[in-house]
N, C-alpha and C positions, 0 to 999 in steps of 0.2 A: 560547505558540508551538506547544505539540504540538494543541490544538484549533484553530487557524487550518490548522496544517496538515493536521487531519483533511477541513475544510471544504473547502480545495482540492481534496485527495485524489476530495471529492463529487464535484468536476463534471468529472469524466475520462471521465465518458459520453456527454457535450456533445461532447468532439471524437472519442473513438471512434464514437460513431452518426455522425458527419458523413462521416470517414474511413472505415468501413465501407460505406456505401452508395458509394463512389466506385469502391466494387471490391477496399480493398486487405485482405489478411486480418490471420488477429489475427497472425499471427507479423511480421508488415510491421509493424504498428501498433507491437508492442514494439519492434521493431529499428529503426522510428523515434525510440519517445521515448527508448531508453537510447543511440541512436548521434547524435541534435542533441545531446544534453542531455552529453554526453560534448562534442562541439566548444563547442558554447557557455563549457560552465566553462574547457577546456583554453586557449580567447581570453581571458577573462576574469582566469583565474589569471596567465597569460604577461603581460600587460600588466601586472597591479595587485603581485600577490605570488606572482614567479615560485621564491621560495623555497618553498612549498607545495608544488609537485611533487616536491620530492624526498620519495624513499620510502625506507625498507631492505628490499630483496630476499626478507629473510625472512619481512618481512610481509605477503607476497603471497595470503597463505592466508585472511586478512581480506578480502580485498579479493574474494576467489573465493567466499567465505562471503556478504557483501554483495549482490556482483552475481550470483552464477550458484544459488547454492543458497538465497537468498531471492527476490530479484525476477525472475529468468527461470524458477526453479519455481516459486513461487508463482503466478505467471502463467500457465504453463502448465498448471498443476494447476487452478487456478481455473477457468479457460475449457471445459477439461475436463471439470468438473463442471458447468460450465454444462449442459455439450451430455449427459452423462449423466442429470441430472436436470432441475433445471429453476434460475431467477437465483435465486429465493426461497430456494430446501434449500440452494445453493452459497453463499450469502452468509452466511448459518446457520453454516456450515462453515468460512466464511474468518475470521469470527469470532470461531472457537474460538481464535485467536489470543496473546488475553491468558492464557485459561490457561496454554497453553504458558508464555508469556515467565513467566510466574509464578512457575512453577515451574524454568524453568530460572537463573531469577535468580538462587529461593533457592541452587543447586547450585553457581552458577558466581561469583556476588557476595553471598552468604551476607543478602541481602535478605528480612525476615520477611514471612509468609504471616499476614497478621493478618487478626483478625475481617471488620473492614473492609474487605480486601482481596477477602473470600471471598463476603463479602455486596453487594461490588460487580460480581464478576464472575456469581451469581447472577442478579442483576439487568438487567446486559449482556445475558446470556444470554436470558432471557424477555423483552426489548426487541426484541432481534434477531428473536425467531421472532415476537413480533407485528406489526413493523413488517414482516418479509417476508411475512406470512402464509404459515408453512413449512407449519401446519394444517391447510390445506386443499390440501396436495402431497405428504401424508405416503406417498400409493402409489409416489411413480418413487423410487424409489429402489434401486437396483440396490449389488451388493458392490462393483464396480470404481468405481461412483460414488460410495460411503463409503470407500471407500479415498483416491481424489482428491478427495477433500474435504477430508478431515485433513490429508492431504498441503499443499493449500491452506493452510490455518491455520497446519499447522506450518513452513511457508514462509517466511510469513509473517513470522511472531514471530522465524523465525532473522536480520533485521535488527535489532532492538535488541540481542540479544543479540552480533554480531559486530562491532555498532557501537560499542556499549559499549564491549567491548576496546579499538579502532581506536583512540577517542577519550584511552585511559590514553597515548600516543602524539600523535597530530596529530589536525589541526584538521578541523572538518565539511566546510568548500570540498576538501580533499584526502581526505578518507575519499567524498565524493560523488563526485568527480572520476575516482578510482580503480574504485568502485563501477559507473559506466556506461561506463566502459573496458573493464572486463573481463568485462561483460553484453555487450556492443557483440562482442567478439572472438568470443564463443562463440554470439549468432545470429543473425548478417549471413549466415553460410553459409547460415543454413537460411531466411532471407528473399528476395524477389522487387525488392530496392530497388532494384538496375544494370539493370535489363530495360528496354529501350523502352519497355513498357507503362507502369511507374512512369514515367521522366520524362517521357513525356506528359501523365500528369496532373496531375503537378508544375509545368505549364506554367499550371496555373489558379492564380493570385493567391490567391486564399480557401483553396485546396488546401493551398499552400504556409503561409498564413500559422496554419492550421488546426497543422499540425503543429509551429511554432513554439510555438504557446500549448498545445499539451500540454507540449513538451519544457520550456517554461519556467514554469506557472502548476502542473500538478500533480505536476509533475514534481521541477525542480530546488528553485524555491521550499518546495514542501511537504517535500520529504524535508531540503533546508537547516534550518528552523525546527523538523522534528522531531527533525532530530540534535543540532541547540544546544540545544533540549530536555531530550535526554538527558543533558546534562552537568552539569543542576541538581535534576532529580529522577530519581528509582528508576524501572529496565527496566518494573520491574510497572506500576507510577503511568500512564509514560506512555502504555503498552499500551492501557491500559485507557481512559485519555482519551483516545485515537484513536478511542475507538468511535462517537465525534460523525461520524464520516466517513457514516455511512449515513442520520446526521438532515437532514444536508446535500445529499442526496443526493435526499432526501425532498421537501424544502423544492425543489430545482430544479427538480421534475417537479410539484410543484404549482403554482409559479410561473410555469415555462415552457413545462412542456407538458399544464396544465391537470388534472393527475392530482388523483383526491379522496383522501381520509383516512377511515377505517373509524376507529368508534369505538377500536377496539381497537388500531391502528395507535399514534392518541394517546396511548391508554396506552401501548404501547410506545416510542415517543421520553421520554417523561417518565422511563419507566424508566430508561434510558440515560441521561437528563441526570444522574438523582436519582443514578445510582452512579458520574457522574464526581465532583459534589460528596463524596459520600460520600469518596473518596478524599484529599481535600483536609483531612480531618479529622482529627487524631491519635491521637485514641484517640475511641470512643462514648461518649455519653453516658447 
């Protein structure tokens, strides 16, 4: 589940390049996929299992943890780092991901940091920077854009981590549900969606249907199968098997948009495969 949902996760560039050239920026694009992907469940659950909505009040804190200090910073911190250095260093950065959950696993669900573990995220690690080729961008990088880099990362990972919780309580449809409700409240203000502008160009069939197949393919689907995920294996495990998102990612742009592979690329995806399996192991051998 959590590598199919990483593969989705890949092709969220497919509809952000489509929707970014139509005009709309990155704050529109998020405050689209977290404000459909919020109506869509909110029809979904009402119809099927309007029991799932309910919440307790006090655990709103989860749900602000989810939506606003993972996926709306992280997002924003990402982008960020797009524009302060370059995709290659930022994705390097986004990344750093699994360490964090790593370690705040061990803190928070007393989850061990084994060999394994450490020899996997190693791995990750030098995947990433030759699959970005970070190598040969090692000049832009400025403070403020290692700052929002980590930021990024540590974004990131604060979703498994406040998922995890949610989940000792209710179910992935209502921790998702909750999660792009309360991404949706805090940045519709700061997006351009009620403008004439947008719904003109919402007036384009493909436009619209564009936005549907983020809010539902990497959107809801992916983060649904990484949350059921999370209920059978450990924060760290799954973290770490997310990292398939950038192979996937890989794989679409040679497929789609004719992109080649450097040797050293290959070795980087292998690497990342080799430390998902790693992880599937119990102990080394």
């Amino acid at each position: 589940m959590v590598a199919v949902a990483a593969a989705l996760w890949g092709t969220i560039g497919l509809f952000v390049d489509y929707l970014a050239t139509e005009g709309f920026s990155i704050v529109d694009i998020v405050a689209f996929r977290v404000s459909v992907s919020a109506v869509l469940l909110f029809g979904f659950l009402k119809v099927k299992y309007p029991s799932l909505l309910k919440i307790s009040l006090s655990d709103l804190y989860l749900f602000f943890g989810t939506g606003v200090l993972s996926i709306l910073f992280f997002n924003w911190s990402y982008f960020t780092a797009i524009r302060e250095t370059s995709l290659s260093i930022a994705v390097v950065f986004l990344y750093t991901g699994p360490t964090f959950v790593v370690i705040m696993s061990r803190i928070f669900f007393k989850e061990k940091i084994t060999k394994n573990k450490q020899l996997a995220l190693l791995l990750t690690f030098v995947g990433i920077v030759l699959v970005s080729e970070i190598y040969s961008e090692s000049g832009n990088l400025s403070v403020y854009g290692l700052m929002v880099g980590i930021g990024a990362g540590f974004g990131y990972a604060l979703y498994s981590i406040f998922s995890k919780l949610a989940l000792k309580k209710y179910r992935p449809l209502t921790i998702l549900f909750y999660t792009f409700l309360t991404a949706s409240i805090f940045v519709i203000p700061f997006s351009q969606l009620f403008t004439v502008e947008t719904l003109d160009n919402l007036s384009n069939s493909v436009t619209v249907l564009t936005v549907l197949g983020l809010a539902i393919f990497p959107t809801v689907l992916a983060y649904l199968l990484y949350t059921e995920g999370l209920k059978n294996i450990e924060a760290g495990k799954a973290s770490i098997t997310a990292m398939t998102e950038p192979l996937a990612a890989t794989l679409i742009g040679i497929f789609i948009f004719g992109d080649l592979l450097s040797l050293l690329q290959i070795i980087g995806m292998i690497s990342i495969l080799l430390s998902v399996l790693l992880i599937q192991n119990r102990r080394i051998r």
